[in-house]
N, C-alpha and C positions, 0 to 999 in steps of 0.2 A: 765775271762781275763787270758791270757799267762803270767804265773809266768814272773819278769825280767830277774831272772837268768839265763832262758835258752836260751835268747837273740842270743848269740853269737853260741848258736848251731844250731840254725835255715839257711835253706837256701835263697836263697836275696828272693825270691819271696812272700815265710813268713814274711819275715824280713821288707819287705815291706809294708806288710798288717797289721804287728805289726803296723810299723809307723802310720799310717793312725787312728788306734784307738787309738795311745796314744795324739794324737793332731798337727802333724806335720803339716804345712798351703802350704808350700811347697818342691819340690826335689829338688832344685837348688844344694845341697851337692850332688848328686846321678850323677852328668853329668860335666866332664871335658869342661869347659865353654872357657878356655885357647885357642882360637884360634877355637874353634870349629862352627860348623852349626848346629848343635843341640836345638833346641828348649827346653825352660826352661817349664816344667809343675807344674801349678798349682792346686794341690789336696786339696779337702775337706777330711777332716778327715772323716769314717765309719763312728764314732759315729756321723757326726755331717749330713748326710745325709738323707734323704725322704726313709722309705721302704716303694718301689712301689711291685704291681702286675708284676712279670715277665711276660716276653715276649712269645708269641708265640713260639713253639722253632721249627716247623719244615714248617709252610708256610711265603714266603713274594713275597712281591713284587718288581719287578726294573723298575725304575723309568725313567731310559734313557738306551738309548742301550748300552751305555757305561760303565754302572754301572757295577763295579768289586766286590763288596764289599759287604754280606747283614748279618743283624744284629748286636746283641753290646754287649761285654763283661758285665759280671753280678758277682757279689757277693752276698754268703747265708750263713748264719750261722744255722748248721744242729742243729737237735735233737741229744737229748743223747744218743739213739740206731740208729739215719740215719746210714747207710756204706755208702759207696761212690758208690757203686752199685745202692744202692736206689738211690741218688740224680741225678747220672748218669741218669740213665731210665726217672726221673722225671722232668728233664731239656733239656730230647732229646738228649743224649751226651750219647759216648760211653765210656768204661770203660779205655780204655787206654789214650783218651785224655783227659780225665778228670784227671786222675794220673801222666800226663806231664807235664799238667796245674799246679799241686800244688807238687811238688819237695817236699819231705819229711814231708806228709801227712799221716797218717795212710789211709791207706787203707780199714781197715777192719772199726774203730770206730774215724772219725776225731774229733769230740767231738764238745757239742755246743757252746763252747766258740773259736773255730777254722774257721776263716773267707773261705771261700773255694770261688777260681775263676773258674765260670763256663764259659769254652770258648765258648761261644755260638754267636761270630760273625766270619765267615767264608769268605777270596778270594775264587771267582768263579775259577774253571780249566779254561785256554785256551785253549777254544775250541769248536765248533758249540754248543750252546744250542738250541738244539735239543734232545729229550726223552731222554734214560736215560743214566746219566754218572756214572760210581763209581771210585772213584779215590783211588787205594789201599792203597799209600802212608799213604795217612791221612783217612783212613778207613772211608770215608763217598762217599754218594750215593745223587746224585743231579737228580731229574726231573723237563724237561723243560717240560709242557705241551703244546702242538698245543694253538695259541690262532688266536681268528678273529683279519683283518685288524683294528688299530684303539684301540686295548686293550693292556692296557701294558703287559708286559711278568712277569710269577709268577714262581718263581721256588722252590719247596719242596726240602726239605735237612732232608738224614736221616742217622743216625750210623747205621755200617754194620762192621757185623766176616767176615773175608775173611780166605784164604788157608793158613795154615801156612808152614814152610819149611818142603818141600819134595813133597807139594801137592798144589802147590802153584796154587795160582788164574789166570787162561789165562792173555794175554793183547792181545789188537785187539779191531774190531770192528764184532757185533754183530745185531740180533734181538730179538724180542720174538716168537718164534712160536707156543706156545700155554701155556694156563694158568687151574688149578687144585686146586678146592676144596677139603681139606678132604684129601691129596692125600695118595696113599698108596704107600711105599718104598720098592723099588729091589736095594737090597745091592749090590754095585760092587762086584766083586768076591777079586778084592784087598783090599778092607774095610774089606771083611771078614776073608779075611786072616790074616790082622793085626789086629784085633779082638782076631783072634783064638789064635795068638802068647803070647797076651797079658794077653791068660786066660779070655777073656770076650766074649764068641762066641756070633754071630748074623744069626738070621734065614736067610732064602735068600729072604725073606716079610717079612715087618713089616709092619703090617695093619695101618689105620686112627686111632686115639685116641691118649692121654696123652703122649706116650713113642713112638711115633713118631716125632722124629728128624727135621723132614723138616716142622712141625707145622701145621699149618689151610690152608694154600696158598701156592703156588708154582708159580713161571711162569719160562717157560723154554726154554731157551737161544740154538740158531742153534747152538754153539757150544757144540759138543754130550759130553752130561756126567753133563752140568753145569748147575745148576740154582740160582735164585732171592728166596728165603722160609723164613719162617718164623723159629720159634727152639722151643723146649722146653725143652731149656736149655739157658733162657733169660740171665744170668750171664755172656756168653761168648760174647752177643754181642758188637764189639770195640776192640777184641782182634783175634789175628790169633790163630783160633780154630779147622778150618773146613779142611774137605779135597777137597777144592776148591771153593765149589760153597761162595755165599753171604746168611747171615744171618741177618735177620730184628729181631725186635722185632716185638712180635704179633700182638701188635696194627697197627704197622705204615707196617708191608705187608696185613693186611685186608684194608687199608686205601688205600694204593697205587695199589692194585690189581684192586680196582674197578676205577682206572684212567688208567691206563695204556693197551695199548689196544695189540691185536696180529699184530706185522708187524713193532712194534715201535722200533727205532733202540736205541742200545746197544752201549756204548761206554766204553772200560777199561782200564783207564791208570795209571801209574804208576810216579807222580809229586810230591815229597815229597817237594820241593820251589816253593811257588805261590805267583805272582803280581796281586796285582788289583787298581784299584781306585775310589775314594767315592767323590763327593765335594769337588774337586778338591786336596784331597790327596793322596800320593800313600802307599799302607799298604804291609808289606810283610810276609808272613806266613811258618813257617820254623817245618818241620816234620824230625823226627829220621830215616835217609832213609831204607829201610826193609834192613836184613842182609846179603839178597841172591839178591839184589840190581847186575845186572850186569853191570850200569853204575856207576862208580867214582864218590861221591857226588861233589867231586870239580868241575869236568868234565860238572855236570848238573850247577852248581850255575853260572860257568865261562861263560856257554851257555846261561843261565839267563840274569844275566848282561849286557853281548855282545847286546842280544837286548833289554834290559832297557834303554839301553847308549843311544839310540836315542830320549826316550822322558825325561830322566833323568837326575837332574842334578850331575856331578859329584862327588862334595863333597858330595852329598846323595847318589852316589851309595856302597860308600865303608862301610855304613851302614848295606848294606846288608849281609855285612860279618860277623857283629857281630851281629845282627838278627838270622843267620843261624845257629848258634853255638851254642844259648840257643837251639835249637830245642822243642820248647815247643808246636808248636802247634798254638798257639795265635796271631793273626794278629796283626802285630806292625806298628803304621806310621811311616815311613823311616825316614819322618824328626825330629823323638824322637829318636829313636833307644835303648830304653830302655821298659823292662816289666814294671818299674814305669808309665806309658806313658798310657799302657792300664788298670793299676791300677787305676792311677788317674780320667777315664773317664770312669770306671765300674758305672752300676746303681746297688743297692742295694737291693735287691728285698726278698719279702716272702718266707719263706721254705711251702711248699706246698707238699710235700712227706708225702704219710697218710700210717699208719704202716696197713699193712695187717696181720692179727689173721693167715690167712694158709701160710702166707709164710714161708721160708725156717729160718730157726734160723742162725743166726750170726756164729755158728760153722760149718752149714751144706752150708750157701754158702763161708765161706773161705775155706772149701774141695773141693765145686766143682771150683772154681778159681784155686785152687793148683793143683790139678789134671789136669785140662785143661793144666795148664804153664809146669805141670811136663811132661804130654805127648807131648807137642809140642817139649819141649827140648830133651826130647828120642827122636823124630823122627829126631831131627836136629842134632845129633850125628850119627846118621846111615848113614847120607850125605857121 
């Protein structure tokens, strides 16, 4: 249990999750009721909740054509060596939104007495679901597969490293023009120049195997230079790492290489504010806009809005605004407007993260995480 002392040091989101296991029954204290449209939630305390089998974390299904919304916010309480890297990978989630999710969290050891919120319900992009989407904003990757007349529509969600500043990830629309097992890597000649600056030189090949970068899969995007791969350097994916292209974890590009066919169209956009709706709710999902962003976050929200307004009611739209500001990532329903909201209807589910004997030790991946962030900041300083 969280000593009480350090209460008041905690951020709401913790402070929140305190509540919950010390027996609070409901938030009514958490929501200016005085005049408001806010809906009052009623939360079960952690302790006093069912731990289910979590959810599938990267297929489902949509149920009507309508449907904006897929999956459900969860809580896990890790082992005493989990990092949040593990649970990440473990939960489908990538490394940054999982560290959005829980606002002064250790990173490295959140410890097993540490409730951790795995975002794992996602707003669709607006936008044709049609093959594949990757939305940079909130570094995840949506495939709609083709389906027969008559079958609902099933869409896979995966976390994905995109381009960090300087090398940033195209936007536009795309295909696949052809896909590579095994493949073997030609270094740009600009990779290897910043390589060679940096005192880390790279051959002009690096063959198939272990210390090939682009991993077991590849599919490769008409846009010359970019691809869809895999890494082996599973740590960075969720975070802007790459010099452009998208990185999967290994599993989930051997999984989606064998779905995704040559011709199938490519969509990249760039939505850090997304609407959806579920059963008759509308949820809003608020991302840290990237910081080479050339649109005005107000600019996109006010554009937002603008066309919310029409199926929206408006004491719920100004919701939005305070939605927008936690930027955490986690779909909130408009008419809570509070992370309490998706606290209070988190399922509770098992830790299932099994400690691998070869993996990387607790000091050698907080090296490769700091190294990753250190060189992204060197290259965003040469801006």
């Amino acid at each position: 249990m969280i000593p009480h002392k350090n209460i008041l040091q905690l951020p709401a989101a913790s402070t929140l999750l305190l509540v919950f296991l010390t027996g609070c029954t409901t938030l009514e204290d958490f929501f200016d009721n005085s005049g408001s449209s806010r809906r009052t939630v009623e939360a079960v305390p952690l302790s006093e909740r069912p731990v289910e089998a979590p959810a599938k974390p990267n297929r489902f299904v949509l149920e009507s054509a309508d449907q904006g919304v897929i999956g459900a916010p969860q809580v896990v309480f890790p082992g005493p060596t989990d990092t949040l890297s593990d649970i990440a990978r473990e939960y489908g989630l990538g490394y940054d939104e999982l560290l959005e999710a829980n606002p002064g969290v250790s990173p490295w050891l959140p410890g097993e007495n540490t409730p951790i919120l795995l975002p794992t319900q996602y707003v669709l992009p607006d936008v044709p679901r049609e093959g594949v989407v990757l939305n940079i904003a909130s570094k995840r990757l949506f495939y709609f597969p083709q389906m027969t007349p008559g079958q609902d529509q099933i869409v896979f969600t995966y976390p994905i490293g995109i381009g960090r500043v300087g090398w940033e990830t195209p936007l536009g629309a795309t295909t696949v023009v052809s896909k590579a097992r095994d493949p073997s890597w030609w270094v740009p000649l600009s990779v290897r120049r910043e390589h060679a600056e940096m005192g880390n030189p790279l051959p002009a090949l690096v063959p198939p195997g272990p210390d090939n970068p682009l991993g077991t899969r590849v599919l490769k995007l008409e846009m010359p230079g970019y691809l869809i791969h895999g890494t082996n350097q599973p740590y960075g994916v969720g975070m802007r790492v790459s010099h452009g292209c998208i990185r999967l974890y290994p599993e989930n590009i051997e999984f989606l290489y064998e779905l995704v066919e040559i011709g199938e169209p490519v969509r990249i956009i760039n939505e850090p504010y997304l609407l959806g709706q579920v059963d008759g709710d509308w949820y809003f999902e608020s991302h840290m806009p990237l910081e080479d962003d050339l649109i005005e976050p107000a600019q996109r929200l006010a554009t937002l809005m603008q066309s919310a307004s029409e199926t929206i009611d408006a004491s719920q739209l100004e919701h939005m605004r305070t939605i927008a500001s936690t930027a955490d990532g986690v779909p909130v329903r408009i008419a809570a407007a509070d992370v309490s909201e998706v606290l209070a209807r988190a399922r509770l589910v098992q830790n299932t993260v099994e400690q691998d004997p070869d993996a990387p030790t607790l000091e050698e991946v907080r090296e490769m995480i700091d190294a990753a962030v250190a060189e992204a900041k060197l290259e965003a300083e040469k801006i």
